[in-house]
Biopython code that builds the backbone (N, CA, C, O; Angstrom):
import numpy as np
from Bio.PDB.StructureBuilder import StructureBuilder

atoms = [
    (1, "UNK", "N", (81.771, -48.566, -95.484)),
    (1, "UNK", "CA", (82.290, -47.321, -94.979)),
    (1, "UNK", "C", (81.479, -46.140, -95.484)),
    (1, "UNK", "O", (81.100, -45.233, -94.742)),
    (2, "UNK", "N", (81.238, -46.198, -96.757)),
    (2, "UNK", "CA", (80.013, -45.195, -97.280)),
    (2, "UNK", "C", (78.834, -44.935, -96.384)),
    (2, "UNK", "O", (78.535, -43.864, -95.856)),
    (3, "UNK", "N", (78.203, -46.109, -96.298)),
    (3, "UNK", "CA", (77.394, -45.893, -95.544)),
    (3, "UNK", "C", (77.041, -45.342, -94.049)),
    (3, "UNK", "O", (76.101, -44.655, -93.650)),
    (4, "UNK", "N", (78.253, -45.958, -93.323)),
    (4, "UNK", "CA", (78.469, -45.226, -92.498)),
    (4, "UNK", "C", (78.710, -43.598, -92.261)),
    (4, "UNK", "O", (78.419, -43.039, -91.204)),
    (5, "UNK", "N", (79.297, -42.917, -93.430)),
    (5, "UNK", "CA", (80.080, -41.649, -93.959)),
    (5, "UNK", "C", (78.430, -40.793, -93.915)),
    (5, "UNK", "O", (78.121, -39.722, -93.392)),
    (6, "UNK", "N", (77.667, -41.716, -94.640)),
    (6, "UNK", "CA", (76.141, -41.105, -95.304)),
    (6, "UNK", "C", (75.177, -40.820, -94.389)),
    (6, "UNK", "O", (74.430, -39.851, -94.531)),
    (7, "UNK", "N", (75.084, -41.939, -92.999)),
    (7, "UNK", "CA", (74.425, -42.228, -92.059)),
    (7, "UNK", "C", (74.597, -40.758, -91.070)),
    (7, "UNK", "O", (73.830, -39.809, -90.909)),
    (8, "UNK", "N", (75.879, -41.042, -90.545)),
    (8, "UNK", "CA", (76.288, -40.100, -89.796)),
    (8, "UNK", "C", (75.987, -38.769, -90.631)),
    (8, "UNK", "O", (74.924, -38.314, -90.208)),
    (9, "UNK", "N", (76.479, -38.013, -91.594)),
    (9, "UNK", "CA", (75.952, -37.385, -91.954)),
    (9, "UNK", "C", (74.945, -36.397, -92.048)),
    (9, "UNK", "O", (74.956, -35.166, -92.019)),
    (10, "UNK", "N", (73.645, -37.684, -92.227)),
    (10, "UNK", "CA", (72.364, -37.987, -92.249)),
    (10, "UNK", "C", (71.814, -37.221, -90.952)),
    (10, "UNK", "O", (70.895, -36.417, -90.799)),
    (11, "UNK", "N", (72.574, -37.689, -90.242)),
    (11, "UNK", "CA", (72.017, -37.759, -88.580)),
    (11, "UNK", "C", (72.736, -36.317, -87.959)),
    (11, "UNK", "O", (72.333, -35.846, -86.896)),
    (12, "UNK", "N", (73.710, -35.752, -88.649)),
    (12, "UNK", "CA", (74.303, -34.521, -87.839)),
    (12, "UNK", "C", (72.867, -33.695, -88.546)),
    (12, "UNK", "O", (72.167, -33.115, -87.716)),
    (13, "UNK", "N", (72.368, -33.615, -90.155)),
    (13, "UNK", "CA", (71.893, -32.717, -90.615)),
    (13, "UNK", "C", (70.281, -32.665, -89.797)),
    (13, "UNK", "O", (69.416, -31.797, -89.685)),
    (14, "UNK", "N", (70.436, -34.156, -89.298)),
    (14, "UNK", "CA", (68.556, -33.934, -88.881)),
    (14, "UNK", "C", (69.243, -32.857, -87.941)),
    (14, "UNK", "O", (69.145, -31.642, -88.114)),
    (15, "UNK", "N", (69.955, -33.475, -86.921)),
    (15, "UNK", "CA", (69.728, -32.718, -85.523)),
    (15, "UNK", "C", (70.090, -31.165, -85.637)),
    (15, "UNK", "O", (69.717, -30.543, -84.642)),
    (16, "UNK", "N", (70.728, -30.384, -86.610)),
    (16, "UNK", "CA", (70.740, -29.205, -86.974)),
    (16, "UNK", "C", (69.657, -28.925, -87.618)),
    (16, "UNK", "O", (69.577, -27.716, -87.404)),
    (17, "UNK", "N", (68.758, -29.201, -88.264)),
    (17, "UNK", "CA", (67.396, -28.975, -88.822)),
    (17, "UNK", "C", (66.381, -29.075, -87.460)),
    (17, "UNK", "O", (65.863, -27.999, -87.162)),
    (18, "UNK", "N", (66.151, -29.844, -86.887)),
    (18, "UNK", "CA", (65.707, -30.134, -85.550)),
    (18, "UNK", "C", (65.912, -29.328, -84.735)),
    (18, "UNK", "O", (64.864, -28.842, -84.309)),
    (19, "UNK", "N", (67.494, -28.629, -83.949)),
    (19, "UNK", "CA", (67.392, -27.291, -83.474)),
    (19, "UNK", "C", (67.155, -26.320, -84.076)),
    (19, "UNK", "O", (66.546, -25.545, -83.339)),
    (20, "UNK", "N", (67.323, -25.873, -85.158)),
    (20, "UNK", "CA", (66.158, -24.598, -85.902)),
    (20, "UNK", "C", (65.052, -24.279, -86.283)),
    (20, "UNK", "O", (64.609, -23.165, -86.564)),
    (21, "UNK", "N", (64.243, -25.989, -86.310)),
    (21, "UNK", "CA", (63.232, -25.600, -86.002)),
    (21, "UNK", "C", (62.546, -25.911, -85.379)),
    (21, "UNK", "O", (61.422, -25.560, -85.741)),
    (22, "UNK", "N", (62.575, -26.717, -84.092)),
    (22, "UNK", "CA", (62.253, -27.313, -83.368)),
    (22, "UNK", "C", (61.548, -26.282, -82.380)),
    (22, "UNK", "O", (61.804, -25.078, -82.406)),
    (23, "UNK", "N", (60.501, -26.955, -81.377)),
    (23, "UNK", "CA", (59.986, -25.939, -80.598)),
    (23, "UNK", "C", (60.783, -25.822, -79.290)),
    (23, "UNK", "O", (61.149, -24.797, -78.714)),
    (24, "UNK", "N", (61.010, -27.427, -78.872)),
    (24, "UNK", "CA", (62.107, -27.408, -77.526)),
    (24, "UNK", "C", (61.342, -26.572, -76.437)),
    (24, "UNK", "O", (60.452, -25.798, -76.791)),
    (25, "UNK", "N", (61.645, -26.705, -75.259)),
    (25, "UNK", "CA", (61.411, -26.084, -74.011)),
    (25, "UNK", "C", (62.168, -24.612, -73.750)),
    (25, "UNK", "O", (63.109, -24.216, -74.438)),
    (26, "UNK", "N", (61.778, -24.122, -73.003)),
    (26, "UNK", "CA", (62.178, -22.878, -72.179)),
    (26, "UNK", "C", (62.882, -23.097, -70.894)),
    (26, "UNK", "O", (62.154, -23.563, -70.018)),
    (27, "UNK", "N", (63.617, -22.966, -70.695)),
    (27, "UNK", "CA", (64.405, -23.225, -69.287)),
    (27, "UNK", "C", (63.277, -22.343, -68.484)),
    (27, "UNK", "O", (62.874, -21.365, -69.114)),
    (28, "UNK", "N", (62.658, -22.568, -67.060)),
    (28, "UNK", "CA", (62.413, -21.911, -66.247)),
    (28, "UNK", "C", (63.660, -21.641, -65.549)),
    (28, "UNK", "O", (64.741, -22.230, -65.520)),
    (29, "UNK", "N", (62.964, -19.996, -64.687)),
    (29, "UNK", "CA", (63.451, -19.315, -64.206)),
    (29, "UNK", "C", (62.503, -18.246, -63.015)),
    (29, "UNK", "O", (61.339, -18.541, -62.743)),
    (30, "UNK", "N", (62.939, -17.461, -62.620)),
    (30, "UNK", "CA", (62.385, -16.917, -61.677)),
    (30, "UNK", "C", (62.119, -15.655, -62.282)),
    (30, "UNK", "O", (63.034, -15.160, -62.940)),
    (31, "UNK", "N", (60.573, -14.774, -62.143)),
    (31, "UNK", "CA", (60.271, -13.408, -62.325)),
    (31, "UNK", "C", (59.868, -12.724, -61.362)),
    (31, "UNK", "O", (59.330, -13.320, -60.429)),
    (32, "UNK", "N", (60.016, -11.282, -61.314)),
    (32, "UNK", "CA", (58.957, -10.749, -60.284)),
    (32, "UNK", "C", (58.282, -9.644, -61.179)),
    (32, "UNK", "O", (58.634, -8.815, -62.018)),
    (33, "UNK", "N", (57.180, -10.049, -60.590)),
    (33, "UNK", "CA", (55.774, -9.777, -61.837)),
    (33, "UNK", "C", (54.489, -9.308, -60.837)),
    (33, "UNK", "O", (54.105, -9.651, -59.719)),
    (34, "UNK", "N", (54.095, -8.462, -61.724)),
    (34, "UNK", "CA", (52.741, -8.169, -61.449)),
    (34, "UNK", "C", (51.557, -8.747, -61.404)),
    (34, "UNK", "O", (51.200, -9.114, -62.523)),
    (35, "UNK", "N", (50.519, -9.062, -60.246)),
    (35, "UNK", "CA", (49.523, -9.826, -61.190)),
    (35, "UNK", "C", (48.354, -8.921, -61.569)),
    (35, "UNK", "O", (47.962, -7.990, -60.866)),
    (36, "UNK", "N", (47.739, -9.343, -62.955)),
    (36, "UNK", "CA", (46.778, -8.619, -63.635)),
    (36, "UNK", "C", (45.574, -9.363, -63.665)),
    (36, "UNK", "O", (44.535, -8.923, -64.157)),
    (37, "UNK", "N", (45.727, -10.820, -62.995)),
    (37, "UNK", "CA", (44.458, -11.383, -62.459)),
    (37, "UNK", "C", (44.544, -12.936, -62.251)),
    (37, "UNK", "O", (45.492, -13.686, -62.483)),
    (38, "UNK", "N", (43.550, -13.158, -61.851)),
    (38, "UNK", "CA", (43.548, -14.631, -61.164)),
    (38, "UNK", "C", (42.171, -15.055, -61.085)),
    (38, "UNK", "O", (41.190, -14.343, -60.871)),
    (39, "UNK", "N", (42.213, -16.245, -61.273)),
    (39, "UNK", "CA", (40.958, -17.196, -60.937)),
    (39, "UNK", "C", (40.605, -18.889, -61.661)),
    (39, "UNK", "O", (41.184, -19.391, -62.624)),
    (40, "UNK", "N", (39.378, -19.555, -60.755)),
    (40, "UNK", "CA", (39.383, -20.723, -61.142)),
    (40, "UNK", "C", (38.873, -20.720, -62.645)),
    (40, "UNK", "O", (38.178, -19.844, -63.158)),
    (41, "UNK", "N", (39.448, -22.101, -63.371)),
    (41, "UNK", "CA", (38.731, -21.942, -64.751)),
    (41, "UNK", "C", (37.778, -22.663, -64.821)),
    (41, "UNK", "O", (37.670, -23.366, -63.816)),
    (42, "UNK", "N", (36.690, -22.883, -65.883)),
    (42, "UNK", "CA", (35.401, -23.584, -66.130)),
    (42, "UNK", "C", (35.322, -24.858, -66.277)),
    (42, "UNK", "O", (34.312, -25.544, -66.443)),
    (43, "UNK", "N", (36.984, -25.333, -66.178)),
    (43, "UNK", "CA", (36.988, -26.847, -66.878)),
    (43, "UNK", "C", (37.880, -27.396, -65.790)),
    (43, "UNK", "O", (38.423, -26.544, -65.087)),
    (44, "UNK", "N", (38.125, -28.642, -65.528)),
    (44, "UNK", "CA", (38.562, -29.177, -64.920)),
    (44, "UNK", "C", (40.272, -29.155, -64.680)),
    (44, "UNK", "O", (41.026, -29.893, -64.045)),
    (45, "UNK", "N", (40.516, -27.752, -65.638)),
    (45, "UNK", "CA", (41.996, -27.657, -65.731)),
    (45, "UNK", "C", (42.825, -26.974, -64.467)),
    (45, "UNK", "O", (44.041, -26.851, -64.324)),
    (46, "UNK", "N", (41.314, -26.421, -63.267)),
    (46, "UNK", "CA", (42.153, -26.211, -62.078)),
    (46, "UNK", "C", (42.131, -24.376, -62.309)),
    (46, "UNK", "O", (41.054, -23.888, -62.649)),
    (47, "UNK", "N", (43.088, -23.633, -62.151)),
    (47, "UNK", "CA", (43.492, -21.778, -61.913)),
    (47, "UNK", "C", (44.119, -21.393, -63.072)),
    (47, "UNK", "O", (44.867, -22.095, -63.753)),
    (48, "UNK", "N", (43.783, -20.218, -63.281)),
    (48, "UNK", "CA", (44.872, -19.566, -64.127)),
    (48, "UNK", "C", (45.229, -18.238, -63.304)),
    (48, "UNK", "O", (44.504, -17.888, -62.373)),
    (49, "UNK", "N", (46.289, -17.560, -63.646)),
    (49, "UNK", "CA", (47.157, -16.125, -63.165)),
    (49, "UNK", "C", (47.158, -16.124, -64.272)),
    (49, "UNK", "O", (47.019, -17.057, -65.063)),
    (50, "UNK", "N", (47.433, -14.303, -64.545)),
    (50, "UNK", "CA", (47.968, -13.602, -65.446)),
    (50, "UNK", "C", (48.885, -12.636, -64.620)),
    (50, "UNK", "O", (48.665, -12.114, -63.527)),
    (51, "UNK", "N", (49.755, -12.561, -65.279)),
    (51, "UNK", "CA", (50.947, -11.690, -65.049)),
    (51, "UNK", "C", (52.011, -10.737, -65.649)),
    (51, "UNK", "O", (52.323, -11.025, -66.804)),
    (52, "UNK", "N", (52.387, -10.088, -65.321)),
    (52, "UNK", "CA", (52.920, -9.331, -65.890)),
    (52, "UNK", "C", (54.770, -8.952, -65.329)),
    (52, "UNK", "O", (55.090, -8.480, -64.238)),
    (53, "UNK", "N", (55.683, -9.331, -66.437)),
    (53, "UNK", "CA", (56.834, -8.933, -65.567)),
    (53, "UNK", "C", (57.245, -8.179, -65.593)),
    (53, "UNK", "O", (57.315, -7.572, -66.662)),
    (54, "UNK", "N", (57.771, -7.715, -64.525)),
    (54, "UNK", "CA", (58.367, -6.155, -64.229)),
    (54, "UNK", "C", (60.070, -6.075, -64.781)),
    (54, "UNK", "O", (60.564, -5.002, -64.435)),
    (55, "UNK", "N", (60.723, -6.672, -65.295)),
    (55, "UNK", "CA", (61.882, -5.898, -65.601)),
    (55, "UNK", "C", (61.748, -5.159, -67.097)),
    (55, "UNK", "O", (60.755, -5.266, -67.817)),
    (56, "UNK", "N", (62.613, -4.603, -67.328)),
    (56, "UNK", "CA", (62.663, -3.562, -68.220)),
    (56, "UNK", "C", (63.780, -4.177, -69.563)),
    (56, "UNK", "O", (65.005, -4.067, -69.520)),
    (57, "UNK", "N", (63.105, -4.731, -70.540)),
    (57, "UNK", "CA", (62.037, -4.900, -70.881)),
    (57, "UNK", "C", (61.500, -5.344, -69.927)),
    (57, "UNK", "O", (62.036, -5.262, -68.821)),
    (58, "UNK", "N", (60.066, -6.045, -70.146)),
    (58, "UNK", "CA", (59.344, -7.244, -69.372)),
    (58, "UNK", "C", (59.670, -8.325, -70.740)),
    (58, "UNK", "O", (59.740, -8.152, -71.956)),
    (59, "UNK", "N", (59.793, -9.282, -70.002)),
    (59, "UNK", "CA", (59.563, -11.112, -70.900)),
    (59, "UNK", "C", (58.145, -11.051, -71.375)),
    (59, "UNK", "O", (57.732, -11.396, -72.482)),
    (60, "UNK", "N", (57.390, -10.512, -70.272)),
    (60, "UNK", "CA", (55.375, -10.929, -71.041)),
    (60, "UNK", "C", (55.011, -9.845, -70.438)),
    (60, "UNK", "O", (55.790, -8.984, -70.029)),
    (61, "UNK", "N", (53.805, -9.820, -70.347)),
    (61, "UNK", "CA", (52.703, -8.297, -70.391)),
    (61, "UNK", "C", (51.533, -9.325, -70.754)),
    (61, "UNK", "O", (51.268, -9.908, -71.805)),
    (62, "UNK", "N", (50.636, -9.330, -68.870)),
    (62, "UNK", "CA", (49.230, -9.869, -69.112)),
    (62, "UNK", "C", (49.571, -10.953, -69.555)),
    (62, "UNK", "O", (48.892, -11.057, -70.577)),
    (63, "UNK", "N", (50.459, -12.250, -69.425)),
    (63, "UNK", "CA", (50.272, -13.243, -69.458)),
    (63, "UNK", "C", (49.719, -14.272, -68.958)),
    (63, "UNK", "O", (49.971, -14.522, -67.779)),
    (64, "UNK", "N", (48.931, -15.042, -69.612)),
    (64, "UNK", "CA", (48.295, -16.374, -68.855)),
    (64, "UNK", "C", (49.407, -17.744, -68.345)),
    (64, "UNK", "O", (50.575, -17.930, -68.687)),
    (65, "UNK", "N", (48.715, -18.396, -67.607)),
    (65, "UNK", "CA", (50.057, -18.953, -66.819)),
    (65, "UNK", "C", (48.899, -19.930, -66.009)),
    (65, "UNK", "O", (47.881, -19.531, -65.442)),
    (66, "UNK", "N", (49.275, -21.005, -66.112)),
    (66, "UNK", "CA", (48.234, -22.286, -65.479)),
    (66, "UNK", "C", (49.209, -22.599, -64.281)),
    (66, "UNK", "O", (50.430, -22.473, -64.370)),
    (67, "UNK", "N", (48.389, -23.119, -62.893)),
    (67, "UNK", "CA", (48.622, -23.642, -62.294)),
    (67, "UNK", "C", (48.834, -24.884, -61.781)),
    (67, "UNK", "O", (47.825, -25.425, -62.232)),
    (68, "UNK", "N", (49.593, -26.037, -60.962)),
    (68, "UNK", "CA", (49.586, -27.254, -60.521)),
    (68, "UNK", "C", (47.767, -27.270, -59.737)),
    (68, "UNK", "O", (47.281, -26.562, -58.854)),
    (69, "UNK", "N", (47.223, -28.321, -60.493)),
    (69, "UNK", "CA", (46.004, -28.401, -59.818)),
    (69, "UNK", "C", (46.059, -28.485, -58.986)),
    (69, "UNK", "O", (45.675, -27.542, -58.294)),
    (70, "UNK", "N", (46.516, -29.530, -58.439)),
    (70, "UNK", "CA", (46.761, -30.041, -56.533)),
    (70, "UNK", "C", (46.960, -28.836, -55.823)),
    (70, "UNK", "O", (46.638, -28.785, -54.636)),
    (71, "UNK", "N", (47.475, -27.811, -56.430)),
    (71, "UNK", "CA", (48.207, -26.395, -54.946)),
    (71, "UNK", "C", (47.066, -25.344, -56.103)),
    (71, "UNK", "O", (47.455, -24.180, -56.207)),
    (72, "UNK", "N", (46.043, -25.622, -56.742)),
    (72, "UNK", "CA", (45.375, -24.265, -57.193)),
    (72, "UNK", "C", (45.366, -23.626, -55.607)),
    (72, "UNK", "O", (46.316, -22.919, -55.272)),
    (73, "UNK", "N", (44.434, -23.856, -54.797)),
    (73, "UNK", "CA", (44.199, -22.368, -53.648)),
    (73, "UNK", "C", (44.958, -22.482, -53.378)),
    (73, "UNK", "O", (44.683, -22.430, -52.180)),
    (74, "UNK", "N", (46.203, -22.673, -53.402)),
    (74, "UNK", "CA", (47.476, -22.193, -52.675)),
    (74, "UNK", "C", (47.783, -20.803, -53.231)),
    (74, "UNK", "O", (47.859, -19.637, -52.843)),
    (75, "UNK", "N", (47.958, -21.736, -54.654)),
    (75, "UNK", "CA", (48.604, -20.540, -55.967)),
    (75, "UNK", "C", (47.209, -18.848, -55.771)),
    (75, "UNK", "O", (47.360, -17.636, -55.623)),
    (76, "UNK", "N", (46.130, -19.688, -55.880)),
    (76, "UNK", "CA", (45.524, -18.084, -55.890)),
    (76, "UNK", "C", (45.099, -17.150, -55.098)),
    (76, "UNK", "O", (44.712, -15.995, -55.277)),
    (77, "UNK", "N", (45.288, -18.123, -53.797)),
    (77, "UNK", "CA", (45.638, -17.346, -52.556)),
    (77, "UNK", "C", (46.563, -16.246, -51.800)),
    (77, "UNK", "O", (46.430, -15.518, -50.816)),
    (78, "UNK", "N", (47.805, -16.561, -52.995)),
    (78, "UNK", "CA", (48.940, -15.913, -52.719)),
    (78, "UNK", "C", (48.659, -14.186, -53.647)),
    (78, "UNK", "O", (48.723, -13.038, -53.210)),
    (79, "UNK", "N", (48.319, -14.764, -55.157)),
    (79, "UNK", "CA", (47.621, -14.483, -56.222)),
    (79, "UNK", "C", (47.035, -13.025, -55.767)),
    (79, "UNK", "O", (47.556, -11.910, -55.804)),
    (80, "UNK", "N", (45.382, -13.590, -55.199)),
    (80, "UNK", "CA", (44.605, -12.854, -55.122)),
    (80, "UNK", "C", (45.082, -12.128, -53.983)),
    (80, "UNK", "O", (44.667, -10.986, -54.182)),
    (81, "UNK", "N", (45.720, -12.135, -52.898)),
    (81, "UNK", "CA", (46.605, -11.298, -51.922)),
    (81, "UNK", "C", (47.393, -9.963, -52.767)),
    (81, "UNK", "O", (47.241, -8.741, -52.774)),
    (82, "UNK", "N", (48.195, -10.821, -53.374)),
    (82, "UNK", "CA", (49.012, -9.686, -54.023)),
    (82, "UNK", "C", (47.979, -8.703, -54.770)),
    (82, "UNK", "O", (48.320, -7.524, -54.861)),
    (83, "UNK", "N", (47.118, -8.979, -55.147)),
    (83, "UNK", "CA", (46.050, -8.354, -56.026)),
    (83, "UNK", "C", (45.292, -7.266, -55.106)),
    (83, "UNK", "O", (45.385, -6.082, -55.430)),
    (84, "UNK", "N", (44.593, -7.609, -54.040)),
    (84, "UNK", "CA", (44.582, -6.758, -53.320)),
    (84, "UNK", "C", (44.657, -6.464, -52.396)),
    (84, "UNK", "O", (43.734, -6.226, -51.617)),
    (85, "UNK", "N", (46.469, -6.354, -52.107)),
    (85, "UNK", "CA", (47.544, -5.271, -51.309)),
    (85, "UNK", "C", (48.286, -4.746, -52.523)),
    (85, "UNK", "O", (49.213, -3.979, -52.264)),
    (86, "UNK", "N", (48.036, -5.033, -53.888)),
    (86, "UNK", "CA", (49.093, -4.222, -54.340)),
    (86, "UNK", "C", (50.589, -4.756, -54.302)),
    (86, "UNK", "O", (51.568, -4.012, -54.246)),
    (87, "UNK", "N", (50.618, -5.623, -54.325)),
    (87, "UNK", "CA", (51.922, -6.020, -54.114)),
    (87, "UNK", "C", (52.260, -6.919, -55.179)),
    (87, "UNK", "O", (51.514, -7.120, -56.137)),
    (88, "UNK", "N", (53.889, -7.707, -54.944)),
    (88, "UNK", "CA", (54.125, -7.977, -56.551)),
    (88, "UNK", "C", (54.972, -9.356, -56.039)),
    (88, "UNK", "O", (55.830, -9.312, -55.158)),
    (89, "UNK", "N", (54.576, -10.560, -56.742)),
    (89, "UNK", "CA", (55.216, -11.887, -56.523)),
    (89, "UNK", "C", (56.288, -11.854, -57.221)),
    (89, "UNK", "O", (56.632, -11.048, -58.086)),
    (90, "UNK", "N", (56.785, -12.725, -56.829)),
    (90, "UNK", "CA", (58.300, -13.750, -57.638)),
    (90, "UNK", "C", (57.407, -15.131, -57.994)),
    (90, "UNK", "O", (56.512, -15.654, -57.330)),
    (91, "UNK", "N", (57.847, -15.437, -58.987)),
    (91, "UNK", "CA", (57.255, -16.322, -60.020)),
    (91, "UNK", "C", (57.908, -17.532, -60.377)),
    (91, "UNK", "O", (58.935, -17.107, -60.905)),
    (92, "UNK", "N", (57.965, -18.869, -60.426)),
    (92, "UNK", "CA", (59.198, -19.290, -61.203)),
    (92, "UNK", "C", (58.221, -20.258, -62.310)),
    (92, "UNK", "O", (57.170, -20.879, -62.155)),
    (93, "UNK", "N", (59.074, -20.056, -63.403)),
    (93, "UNK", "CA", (57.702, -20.351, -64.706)),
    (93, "UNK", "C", (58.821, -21.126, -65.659)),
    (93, "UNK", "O", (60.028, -21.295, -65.488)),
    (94, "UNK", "N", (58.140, -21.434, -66.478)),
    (94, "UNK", "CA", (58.969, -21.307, -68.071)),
    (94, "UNK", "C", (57.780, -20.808, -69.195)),
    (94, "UNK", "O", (56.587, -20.638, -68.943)),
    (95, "UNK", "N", (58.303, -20.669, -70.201)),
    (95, "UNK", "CA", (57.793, -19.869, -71.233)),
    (95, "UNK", "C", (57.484, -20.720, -72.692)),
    (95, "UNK", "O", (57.693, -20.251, -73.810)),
    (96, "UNK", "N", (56.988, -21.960, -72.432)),
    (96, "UNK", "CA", (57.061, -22.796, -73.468)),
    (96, "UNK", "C", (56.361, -21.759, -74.818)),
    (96, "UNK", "O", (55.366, -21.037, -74.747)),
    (97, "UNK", "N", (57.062, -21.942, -75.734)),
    (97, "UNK", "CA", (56.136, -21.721, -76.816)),
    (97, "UNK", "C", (55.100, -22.864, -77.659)),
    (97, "UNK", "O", (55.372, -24.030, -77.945)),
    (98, "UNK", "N", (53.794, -22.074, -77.950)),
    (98, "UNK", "CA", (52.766, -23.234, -78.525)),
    (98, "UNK", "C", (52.123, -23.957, -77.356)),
    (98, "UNK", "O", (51.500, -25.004, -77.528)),
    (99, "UNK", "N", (52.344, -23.148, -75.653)),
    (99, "UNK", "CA", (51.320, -23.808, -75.106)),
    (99, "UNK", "C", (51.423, -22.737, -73.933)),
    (99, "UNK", "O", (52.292, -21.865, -73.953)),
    (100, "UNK", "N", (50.130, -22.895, -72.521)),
    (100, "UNK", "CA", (49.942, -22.106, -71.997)),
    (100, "UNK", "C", (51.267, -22.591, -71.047)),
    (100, "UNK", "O", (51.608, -23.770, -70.950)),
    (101, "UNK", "N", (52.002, -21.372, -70.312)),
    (101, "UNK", "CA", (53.026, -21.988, -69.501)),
    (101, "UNK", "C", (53.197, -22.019, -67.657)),
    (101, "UNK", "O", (53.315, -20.961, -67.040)),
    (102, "UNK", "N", (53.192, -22.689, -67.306)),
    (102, "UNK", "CA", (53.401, -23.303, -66.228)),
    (102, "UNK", "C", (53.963, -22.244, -64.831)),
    (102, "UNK", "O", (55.128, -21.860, -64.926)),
    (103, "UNK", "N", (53.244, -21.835, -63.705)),
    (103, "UNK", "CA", (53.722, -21.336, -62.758)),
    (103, "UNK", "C", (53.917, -22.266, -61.649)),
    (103, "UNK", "O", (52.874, -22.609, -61.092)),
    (104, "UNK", "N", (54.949, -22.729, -61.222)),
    (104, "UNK", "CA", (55.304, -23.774, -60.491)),
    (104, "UNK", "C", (55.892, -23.330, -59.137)),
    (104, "UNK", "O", (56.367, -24.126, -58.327)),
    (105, "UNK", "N", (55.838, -22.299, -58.997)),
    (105, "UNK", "CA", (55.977, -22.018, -57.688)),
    (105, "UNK", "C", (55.735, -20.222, -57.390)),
    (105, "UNK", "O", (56.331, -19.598, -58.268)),
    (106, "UNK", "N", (55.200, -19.521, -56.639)),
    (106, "UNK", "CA", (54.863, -18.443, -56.219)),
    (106, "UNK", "C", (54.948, -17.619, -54.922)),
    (106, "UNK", "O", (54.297, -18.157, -54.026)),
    (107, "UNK", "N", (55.506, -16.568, -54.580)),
    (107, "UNK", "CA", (56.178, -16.355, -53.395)),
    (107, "UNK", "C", (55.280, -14.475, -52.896)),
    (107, "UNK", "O", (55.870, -13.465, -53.279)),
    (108, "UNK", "N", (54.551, -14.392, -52.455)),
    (108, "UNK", "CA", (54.234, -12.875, -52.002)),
    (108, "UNK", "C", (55.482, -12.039, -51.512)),
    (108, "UNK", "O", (56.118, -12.152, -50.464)),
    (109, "UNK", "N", (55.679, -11.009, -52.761)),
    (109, "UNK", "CA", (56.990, -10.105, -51.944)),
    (109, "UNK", "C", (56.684, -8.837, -50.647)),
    (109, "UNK", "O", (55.687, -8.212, -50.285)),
    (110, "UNK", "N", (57.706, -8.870, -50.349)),
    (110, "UNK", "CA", (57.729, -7.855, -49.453)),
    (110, "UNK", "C", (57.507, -6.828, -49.818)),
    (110, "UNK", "O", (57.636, -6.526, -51.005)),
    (111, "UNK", "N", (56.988, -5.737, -48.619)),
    (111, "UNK", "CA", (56.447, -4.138, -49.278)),
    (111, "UNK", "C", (57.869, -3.414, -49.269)),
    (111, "UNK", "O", (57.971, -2.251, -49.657)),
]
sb = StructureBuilder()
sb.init_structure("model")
sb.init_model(0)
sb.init_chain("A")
sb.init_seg("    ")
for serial, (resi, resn, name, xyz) in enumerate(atoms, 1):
    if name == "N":
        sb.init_residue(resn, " ", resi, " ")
    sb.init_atom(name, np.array(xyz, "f"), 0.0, 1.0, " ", f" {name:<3s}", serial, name[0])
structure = sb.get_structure()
């Protein structure tokens, strides 16, 4: 029975040590953001965007943000549009920390 008492224990304290300091994911979500630039990268990793979100606060300012290789000219097509008309996408991302984060889908807004 001790052991059991010790085990469990054991195992509540990892997983509270584990959520505090753990890195864990970012829920994605949807932004509408500015873009501050776009283009292919040097390595086989496919596009990057940078962006910027517009609410007040903003979440990021000039953030980098990798694309699904398979839809790069999709993604920087939309990208480089918004770039020059001036105009401002909806985004849906997450925000991992400790790595570059993910734009998984991209939408040109209306004027």
């Amino acid at each position: 029975m001790k052991i059991n008492k010790a085990l469990c224990l054991g195992l509540m304290v990892a997983v509270l040590v584990g959520g505090l300091t753990g890195t864990g994911q970012a829920a994605s979500t949807w932004y509408t953001c500015q873009v501050d630039g776009a283009g292919p990268t040097n390595s086989s990793a496919g596009a990057r965007i940078f962006l910027t979100d517009t609410a007040d606060p903003p979440a990021f300012q000039n953030q980098e943000f990798q694309v699904p290789q398979s839809r790069a000219n999709q993604f920087l097509a939309v990208a480089l549009e918004a770039i020059s008309q001036g105009r401002r996408v909806k985004a849906y991302t997450n925000l991992d920390k400790g790595t570059i984060p993910t734009v998984t889908a991209i939408y040109l807004q209306a004027q």
